[in-house]
C-alpha positions as CSV (number, residue, x, y, z in Angstrom):
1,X,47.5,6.6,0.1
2,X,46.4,10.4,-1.4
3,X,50.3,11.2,-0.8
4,X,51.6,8.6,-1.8
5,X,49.5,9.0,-5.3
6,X,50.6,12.8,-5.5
7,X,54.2,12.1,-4.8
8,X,53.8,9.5,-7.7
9,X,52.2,12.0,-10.2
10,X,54.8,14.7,-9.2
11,X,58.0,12.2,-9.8
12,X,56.2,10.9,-13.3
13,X,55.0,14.0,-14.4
14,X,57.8,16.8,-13.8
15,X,57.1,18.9,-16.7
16,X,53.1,19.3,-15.6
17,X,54.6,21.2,-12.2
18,X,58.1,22.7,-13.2
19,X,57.8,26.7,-13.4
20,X,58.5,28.0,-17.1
21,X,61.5,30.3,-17.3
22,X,61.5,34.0,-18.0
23,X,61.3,34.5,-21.3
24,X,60.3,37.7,-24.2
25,X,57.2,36.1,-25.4
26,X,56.4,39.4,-27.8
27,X,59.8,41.3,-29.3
28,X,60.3,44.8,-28.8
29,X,57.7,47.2,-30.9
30,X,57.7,51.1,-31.4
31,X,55.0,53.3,-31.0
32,X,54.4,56.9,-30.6
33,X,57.8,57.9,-32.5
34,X,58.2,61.7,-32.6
35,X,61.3,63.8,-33.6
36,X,62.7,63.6,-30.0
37,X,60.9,60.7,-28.3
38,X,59.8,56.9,-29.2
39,X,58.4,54.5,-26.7
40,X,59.7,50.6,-26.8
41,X,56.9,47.9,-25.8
42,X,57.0,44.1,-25.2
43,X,56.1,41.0,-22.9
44,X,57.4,38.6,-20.6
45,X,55.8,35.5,-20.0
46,X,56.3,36.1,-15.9
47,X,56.3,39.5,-13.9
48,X,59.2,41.4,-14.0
49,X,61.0,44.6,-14.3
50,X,62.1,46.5,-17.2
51,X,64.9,48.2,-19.6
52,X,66.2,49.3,-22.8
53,X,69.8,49.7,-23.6
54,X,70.5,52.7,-26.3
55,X,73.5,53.8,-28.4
56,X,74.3,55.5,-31.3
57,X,74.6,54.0,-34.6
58,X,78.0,54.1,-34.9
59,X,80.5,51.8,-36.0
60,X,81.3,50.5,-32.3
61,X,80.5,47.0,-31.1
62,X,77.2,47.3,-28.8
63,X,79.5,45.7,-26.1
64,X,82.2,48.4,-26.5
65,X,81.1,50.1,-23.4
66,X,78.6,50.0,-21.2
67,X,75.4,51.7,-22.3
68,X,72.9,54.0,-20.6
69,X,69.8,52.1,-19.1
70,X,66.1,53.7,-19.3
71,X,64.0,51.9,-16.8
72,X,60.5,51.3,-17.7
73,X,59.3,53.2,-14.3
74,X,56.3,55.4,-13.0
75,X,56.5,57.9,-10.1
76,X,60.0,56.8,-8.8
77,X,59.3,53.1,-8.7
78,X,60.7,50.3,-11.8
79,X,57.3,48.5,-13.0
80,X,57.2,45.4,-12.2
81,X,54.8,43.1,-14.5
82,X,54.5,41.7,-17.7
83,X,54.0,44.5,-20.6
84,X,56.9,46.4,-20.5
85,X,56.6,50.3,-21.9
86,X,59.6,52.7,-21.7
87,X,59.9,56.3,-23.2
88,X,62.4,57.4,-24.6
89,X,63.0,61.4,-24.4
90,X,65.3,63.9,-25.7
91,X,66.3,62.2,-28.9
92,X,67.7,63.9,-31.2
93,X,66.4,64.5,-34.6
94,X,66.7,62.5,-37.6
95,X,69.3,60.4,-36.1
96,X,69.8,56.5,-36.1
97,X,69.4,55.0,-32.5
98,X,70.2,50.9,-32.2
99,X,68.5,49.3,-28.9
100,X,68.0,46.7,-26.8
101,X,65.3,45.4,-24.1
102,X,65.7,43.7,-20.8
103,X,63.9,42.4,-18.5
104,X,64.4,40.8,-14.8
105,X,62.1,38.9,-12.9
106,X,60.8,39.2,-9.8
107,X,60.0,36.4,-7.8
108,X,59.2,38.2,-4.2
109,X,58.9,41.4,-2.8
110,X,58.1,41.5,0.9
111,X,58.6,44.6,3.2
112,X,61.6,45.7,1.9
113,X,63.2,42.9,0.6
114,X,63.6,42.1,-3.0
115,X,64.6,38.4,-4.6
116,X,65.1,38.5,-8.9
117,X,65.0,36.1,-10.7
118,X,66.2,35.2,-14.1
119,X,67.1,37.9,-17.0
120,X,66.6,38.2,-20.3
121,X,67.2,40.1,-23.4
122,X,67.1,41.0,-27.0
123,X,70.3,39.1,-29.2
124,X,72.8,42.0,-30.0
125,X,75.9,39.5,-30.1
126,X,75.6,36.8,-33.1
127,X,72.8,39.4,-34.7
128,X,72.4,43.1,-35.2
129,X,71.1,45.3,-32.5
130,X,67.4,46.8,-33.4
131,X,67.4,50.4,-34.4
132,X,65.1,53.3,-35.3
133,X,65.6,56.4,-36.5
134,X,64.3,59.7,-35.2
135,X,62.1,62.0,-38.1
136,X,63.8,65.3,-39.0
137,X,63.4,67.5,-41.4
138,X,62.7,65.6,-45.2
139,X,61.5,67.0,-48.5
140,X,60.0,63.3,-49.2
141,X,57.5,61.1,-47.9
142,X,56.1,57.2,-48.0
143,X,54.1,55.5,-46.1
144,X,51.2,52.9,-46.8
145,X,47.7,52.2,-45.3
146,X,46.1,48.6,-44.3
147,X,42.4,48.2,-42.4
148,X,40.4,45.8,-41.8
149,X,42.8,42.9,-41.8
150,X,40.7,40.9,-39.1
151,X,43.3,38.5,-38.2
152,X,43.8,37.4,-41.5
153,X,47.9,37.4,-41.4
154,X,48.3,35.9,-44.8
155,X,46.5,38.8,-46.1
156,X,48.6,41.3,-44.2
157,X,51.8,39.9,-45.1
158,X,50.7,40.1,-49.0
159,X,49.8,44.1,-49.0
160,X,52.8,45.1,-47.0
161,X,54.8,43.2,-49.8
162,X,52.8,44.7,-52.1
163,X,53.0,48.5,-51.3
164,X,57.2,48.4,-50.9
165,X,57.1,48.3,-47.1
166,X,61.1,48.5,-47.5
167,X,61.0,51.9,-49.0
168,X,58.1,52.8,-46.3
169,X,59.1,55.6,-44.1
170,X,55.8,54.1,-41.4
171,X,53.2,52.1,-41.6
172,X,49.3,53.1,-40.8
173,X,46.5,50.5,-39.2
174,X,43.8,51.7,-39.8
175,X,41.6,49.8,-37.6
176,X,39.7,46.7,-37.5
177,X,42.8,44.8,-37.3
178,X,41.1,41.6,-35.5
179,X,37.2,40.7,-35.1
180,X,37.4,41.7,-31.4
181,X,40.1,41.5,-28.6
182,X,40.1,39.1,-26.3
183,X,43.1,38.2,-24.9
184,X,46.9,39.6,-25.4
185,X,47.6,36.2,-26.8
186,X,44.2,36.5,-29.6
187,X,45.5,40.0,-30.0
188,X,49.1,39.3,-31.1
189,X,48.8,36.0,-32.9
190,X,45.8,38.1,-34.9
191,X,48.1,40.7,-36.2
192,X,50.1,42.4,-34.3
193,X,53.0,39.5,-34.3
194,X,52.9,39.8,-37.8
195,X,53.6,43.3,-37.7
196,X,56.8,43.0,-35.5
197,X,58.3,39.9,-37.5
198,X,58.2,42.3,-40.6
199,X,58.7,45.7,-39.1
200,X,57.0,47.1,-36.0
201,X,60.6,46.7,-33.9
202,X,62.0,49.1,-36.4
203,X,59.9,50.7,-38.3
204,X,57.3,53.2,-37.3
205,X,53.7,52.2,-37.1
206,X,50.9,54.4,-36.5
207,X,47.7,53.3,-35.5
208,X,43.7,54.0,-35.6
209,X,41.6,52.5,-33.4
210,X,37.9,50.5,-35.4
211,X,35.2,49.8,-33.7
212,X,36.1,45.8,-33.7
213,X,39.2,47.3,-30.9
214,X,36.7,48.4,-29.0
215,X,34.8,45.3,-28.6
216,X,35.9,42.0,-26.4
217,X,36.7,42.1,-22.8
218,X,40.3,42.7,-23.2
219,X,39.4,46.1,-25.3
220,X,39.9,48.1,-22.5
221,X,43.4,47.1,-22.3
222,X,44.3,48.6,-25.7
223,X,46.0,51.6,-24.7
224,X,48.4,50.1,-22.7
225,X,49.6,48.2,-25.7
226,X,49.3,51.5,-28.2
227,X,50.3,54.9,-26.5
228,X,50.2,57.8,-28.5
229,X,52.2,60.8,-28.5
230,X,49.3,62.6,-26.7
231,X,48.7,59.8,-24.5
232,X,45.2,59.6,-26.1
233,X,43.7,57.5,-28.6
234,X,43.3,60.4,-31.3
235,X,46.3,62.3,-31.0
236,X,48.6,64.4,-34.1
237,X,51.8,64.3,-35.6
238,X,53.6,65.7,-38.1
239,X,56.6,64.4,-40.8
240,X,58.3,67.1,-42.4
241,X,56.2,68.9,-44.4
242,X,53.1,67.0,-43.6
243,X,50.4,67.3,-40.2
244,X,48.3,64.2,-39.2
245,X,45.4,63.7,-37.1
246,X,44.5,60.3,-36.1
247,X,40.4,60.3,-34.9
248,X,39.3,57.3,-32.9
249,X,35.9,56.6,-34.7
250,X,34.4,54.5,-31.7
251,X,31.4,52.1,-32.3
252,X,29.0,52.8,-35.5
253,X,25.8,51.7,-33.6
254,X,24.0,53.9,-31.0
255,X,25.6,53.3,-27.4
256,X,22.3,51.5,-26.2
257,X,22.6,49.0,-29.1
258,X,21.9,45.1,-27.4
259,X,25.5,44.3,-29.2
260,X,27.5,46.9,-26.2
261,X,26.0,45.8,-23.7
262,X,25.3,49.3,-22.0
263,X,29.2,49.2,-21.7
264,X,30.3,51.7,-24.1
265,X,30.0,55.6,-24.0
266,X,30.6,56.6,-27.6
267,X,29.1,59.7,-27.8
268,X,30.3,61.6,-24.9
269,X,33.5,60.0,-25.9
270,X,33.3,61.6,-29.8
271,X,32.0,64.6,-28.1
272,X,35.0,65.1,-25.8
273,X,37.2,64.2,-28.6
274,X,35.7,67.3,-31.2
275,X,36.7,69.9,-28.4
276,X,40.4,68.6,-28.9
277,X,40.0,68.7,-32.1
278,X,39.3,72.4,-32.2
279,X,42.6,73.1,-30.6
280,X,44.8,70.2,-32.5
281,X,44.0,71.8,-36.2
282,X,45.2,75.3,-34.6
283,X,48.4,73.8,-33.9
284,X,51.4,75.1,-36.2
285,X,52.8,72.0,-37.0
286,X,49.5,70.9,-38.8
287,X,48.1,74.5,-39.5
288,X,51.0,75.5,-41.3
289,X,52.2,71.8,-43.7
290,X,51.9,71.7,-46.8
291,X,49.9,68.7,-47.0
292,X,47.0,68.0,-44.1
293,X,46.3,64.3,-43.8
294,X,43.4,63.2,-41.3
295,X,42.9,59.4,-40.9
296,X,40.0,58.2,-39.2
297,X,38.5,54.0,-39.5
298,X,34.6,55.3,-40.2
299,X,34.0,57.5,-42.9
300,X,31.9,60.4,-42.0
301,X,29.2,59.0,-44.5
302,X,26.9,55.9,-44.4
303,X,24.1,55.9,-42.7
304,X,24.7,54.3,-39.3
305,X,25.0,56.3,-36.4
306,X,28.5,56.4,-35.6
307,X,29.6,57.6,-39.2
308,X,26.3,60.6,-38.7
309,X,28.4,61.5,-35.0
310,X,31.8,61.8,-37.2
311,X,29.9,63.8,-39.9
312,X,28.6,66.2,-37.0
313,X,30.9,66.4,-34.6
314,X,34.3,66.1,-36.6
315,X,33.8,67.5,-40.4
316,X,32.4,71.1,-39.8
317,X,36.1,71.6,-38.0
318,X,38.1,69.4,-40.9
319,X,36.3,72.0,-43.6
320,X,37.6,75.2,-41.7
321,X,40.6,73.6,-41.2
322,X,41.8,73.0,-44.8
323,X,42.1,69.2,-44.8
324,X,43.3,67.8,-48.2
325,X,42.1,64.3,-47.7
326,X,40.5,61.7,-45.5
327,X,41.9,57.9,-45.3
328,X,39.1,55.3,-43.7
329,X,38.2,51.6,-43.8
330,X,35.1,50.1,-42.5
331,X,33.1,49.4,-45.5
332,X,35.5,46.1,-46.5
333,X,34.6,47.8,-50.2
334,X,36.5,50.5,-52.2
335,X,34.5,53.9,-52.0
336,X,36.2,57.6,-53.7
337,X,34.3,60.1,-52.4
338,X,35.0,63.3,-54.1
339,X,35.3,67.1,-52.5
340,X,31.6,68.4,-52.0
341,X,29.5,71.2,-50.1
342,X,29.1,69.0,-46.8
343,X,32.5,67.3,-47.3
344,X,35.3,69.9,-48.3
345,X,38.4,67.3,-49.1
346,X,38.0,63.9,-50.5
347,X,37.6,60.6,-49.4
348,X,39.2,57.6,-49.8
349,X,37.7,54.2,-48.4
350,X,40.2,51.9,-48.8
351,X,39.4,47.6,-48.7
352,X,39.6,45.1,-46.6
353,X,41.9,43.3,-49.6
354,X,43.7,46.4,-50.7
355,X,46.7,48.4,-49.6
356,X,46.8,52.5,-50.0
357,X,50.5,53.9,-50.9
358,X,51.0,57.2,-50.4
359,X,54.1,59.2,-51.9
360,X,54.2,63.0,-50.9
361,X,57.2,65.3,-52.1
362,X,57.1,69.2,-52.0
363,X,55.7,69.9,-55.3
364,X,52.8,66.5,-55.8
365,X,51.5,63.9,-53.9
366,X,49.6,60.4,-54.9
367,X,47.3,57.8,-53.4
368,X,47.4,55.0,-54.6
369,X,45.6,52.0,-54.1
370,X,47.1,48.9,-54.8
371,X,45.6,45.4,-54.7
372,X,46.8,41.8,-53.9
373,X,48.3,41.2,-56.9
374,X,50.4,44.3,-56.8
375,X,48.4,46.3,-59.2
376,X,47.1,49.9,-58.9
377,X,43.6,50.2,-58.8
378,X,43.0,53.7,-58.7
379,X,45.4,56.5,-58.1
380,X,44.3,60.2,-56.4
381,X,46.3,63.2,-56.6
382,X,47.1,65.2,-53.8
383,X,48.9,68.7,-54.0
384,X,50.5,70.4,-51.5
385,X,48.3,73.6,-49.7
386,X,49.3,76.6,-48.9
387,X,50.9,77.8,-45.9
């Protein structure tokens, strides 16, 4: 009677049983994009392996020839799972690149046998292939700032609007882009979706982890979704005439706090991250640009513990190291902060409801901060160091 009940259930109910089909449930992102490399990320539903497709921007058809794969692979072996990450090296600079991902699912791999399944791809037939384009060497510079979106899309859609976000040459998070992260799913429908519909497939974006990333079970995960050009999560880069460094603020409570759980290890972590520091402002990419730009979720100012680590650990190597200005988040309110004794380059805390666009060219640079409605708030000027 039980089999005959199951049988019954399985004949009325196919759809409850049937196996969903490979599919890309996340499109294609960039991350990491330097003058010579870029790495491509995005998701299948089901394991599987994975590739992009590159060619030139030329005036060819993408099917014109066959086109030279880059497996998403780790010590000899293609990856088999369902994030997909390939690097791409020895680019050249300031040149247009188009793309396109694969992926091919595996459905058994026993001794030495493998059986594939289904593949899938990005449309380069009825629509235009992806592309990016390589820095190189550029006299101008744009790029805007959002924080503290906490999965408010709406929101998110409305500043990148607002700041221009076609004549953007990247885009910065600058943390505290959800509440916490609990899932891939909770993590890409809070934001990160968002991004890619608009212009994460194409268009750079840089990110800074909050202290809301580090929280959630699947925080630990983050890096797999955001590498770096130093494979860590404060790392430095450099556009034309301008050097970055991206800090990774960590919690603002003390690591015993009831909230962490005795999971997190903040200071050691902060700690660890000051000694590369030292050696990251001595580079000559950001020792010797014209403009110096640190970015960093917690200001180094307010009181909690986390933003008194930054102020220790980090500033007394900014202030030797000739740092124009500081962009953070955090405080979901605007705060200027102008150059002082402790603090020797100012400020800027942008809102949770504002945008920061910044314009940089060799002789002047701006901030400005830019609300909702499109209007400029408050505008700082920058001007370029000496080298």
């Amino acid at each position: 009677m039980k089999k005959l009940l199951t049988l019954f259930l399985l004949a009325a109910s196919p759809v409850l049983y049937a196996q969903e089909a490979l599919k890309i449930t996340h499109l294609p992102y960039i991350q990491g994009l330097t003058d010579s490399s870029v790495t491509i990320l995005w998701t299948t539903n089901r394991a599987a392996t994975g590739w992009v497709e590159l060619a030139p921007d030329d005036s060819s058809h993408f099917y014109k020839t066959e086109r030279p794969k880059f497996f998403d692979s780790q010590y000899g072996f293609k990856r088999v799972g369902t994030v997909h990450s390939v690097e791409l090296k020895h680019l050249v600079p300031g040149t247009q690149y188009r793309y396109r991902v694969y992926s091919q699912e595996v459905l058994k791999h026993e001794g030495v046998q493998v059986e594939y399944g289904r593949t899938v791809a990005t449309g380069v037939y009825r629509q235009q292939p992806l592309s990016f384009k390589t820095p190189g060497p550029v006299k101008t510079l744009s790029f805007a700032v959002v924080n503290d979106i906490h999965g408010r899309n709406e929101v998110l859609n409305t500043l990148l609007d607002k700041a221009d976000l076609p004549a953007m040459d990247f885009v910065v998070f600058n943390g505290d882009m959800v509440d916490n992260l609990l899932s891939e799913q909770q993590m890409f429908d809070g934001f990160m979706d968002t991004a890619i519909k608009r212009f994460a497939s194409e268009k750079p974006m840089y990110y800074a982890r909050g202290n809301h990333e580090t929280r959630g079970p699947f925080a630990i995960e983050y890096p797999v979704y955001f590498p770096t050009p130093t494979g860590r999560l404060y790392y430095e880069f450099s556009r034309g005439n301008t050097g970055f460094i991206v800090l990774d603020c960590g919690e603002d409570k003390p690591d015993s706090d009831i909230e962490y759980s005795g999971i997190v290890d903040m200071d050691h972590y902060r700690t660890e991250q000051a000694e590369w520091l030292k050696k990251a402002v001595e580079d000559p990419k950001f020792k010797n640009a014209a403009y110096k730009i640190v970015i960093c979720h917690m200001p180094p100012f307010g009181g909690w513990h986390g933003e008194e680590e930054i102020m220790s650990k980090f500033v007394p190597i900014l202030n030797k190291a000739g740092v124009q200005i500081m962009l953070s988040g955090h405080f979901h309110r605007q705060v200027i902060r102008k150059a002082d004794q402790a603090i020797h380059f100012p400020v800027i805390v942008n809102s949770n409801n504002n945008a920061l666009r910044v314009d940089l060219n060799e002789t002047k640079g701006s901030v400005k901060i830019i609300d909702q409605a499109g209007k400029v708030v408050e505008e700082i000027p920058l001007s370029p160091g000496r080298r």
